[in-house]
C-alpha positions, 0 to 999 in steps of 0.5 A, a space after each residue: 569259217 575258213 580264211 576264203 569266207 573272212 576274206 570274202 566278208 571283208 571285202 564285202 563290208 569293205 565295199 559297202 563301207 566305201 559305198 556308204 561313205 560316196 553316199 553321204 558326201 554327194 548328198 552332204 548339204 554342203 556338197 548340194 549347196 555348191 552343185 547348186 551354186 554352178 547350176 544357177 552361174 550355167 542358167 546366168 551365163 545363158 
């Protein structure tokens, strides 16, 4: 493999990395907990 190609594999696993980590903190129960909390105060407030 030349240095273009590890590169490219870097970065490459690096995104999906980055990808993989934005998944799990938006679907973490603690996260959907406090997105809930603001939905229910909206629904309140009306």
């Amino acid at each position: 493999m030349d240095l273009a190609s590890i590169l490219y594999l870097g970065v490459t696993f690096g995104l999906f990395v980055i990808f993989v980590l934005i998944v799990l903190r938006t679907y973490s129960k603690k996260r959907k907990d406090e997105g809930e909390i603001a939905k229910y105060r909206m629904l309140d407030d009306e």
